[in-house]
N, C-alpha and C positions, 0 to 999 in steps of 0.2 A: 288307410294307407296300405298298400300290396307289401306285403315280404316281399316280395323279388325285389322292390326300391333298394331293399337293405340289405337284402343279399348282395346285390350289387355294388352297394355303398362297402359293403365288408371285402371284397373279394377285387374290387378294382385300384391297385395298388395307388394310384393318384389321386382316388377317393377316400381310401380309408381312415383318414385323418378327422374327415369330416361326418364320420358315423357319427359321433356321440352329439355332435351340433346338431344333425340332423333329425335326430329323435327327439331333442328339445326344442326346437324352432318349426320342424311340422308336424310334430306331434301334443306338444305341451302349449307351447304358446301361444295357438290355437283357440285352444281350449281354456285360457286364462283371458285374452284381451276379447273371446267373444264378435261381436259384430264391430269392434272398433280395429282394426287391425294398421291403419295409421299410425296406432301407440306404437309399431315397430321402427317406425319415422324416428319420431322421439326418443326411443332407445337408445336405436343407431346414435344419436347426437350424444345421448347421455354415457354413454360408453365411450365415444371419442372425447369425453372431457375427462375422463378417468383414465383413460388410456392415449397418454399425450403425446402424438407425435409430431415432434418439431421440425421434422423433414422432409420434403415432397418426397425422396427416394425411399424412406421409409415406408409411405401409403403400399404400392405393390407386393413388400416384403410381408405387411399385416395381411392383410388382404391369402396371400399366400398362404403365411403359417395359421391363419385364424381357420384354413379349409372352406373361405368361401369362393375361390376360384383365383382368377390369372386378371391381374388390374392393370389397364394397358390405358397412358394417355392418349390421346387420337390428333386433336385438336386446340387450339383457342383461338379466341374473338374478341373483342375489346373486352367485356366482362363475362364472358363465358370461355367455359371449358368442355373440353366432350370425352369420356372414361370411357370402355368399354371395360366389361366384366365377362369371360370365358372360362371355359374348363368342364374338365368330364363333371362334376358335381354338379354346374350350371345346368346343361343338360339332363341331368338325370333329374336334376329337381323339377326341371320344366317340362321332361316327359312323364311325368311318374306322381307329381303334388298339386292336387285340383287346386284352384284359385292358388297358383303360388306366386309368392311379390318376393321380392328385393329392395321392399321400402329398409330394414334393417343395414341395410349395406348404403344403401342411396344417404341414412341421418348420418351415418358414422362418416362418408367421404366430405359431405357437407360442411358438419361440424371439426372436423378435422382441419376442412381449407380453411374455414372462416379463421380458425386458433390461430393457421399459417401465419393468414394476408393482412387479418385484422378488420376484415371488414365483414359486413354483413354477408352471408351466405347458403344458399338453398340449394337443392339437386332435387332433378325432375328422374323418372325414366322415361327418357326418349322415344326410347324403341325395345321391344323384344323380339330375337329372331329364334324362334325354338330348332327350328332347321338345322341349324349351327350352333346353338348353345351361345348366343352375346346377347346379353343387356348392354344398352346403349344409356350412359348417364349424361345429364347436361347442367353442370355446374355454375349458378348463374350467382354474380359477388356483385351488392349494389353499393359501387364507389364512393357514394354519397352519402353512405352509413358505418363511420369508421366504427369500430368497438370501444369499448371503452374499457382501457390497459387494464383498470380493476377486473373484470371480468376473468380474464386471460388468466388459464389455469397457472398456478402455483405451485408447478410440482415438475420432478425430474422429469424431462423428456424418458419415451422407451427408444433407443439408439436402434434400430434393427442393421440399419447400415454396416454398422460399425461390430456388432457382434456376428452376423456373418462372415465381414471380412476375417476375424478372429481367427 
């Protein structure tokens, strides 16, 4: 990885938040999941079940304050959804981190609808535009596979909504 990545990451005031992220996710975790890098997939999921958000309005605010960019809904379709994800971080990741993904972000939006809606739920990346700095996510919920209540995490909501307005 170039210093300049992180020079950048330090010095651009909309970034800086997501320095310390950024040395453990392209730099560490890497180096840890090896040739299997899907396991970021599964992460993402396994985090949004530890970190429960019971509110669609909350998704943008994590997204936000976790420093991995700007979560914008675009879309829906009978059982799809379609995110975009922007921001100077996105960007600098995609200009600056060979082989970079956003499967970490794609398990956590996923696992997070599914907690929502209750139902079975996956997210693709659609599209990447580097040009512009957006991932394109497409949130696909299969109606026909409700959850089942036991599942559904057991734990306080994190309100972001609600502690911003504060």
């Amino acid at each position: 990885m170039d210093a300049n990545f992180y020079q950048q990451l330090i010095q651009d005031k909309d970034t800086t938040p997501a320095f310390g992220y950024e040395v453990l996710r392209d730099v560490l975790l890497p180096e840890l999941t090896e040739s299997n890098p899907t396991i970021l997939y599964w992460a993402g999921k396994r985090l949004a079940r530890e970190i429960f958000l019971a509110e669609a309005e909350d998704l943008p605010l994590f997204f936000e304050k976790a420093g991995w960019g700007t979560l914008k809904f675009v879309s829906t379709k009978r059982d799809q959804q379609l995110f975009e994800l922007s921001g100077a971080v996105v960007k600098l990741r995609q200009q600056n981190v060979p082989q970079v993904d956003f499967l970490l972000e794609a398990g956590f939006l996923a696992e997070t609808l599914q907690n929502q809606i209750g139902f079975t739920t996956e997210a693709i990346i659609k599209s990447t535009d580097q040009r512009n700095g957006i991932i394109s996510f497409l949130v696909q919920r299969d109606s026909k596979d409700p959850l089942d209540p036991a599942i559904l995490p057991e734990k306080e909501p994190l309100k972001l909504t609600t502690a911003v307005e504060k």
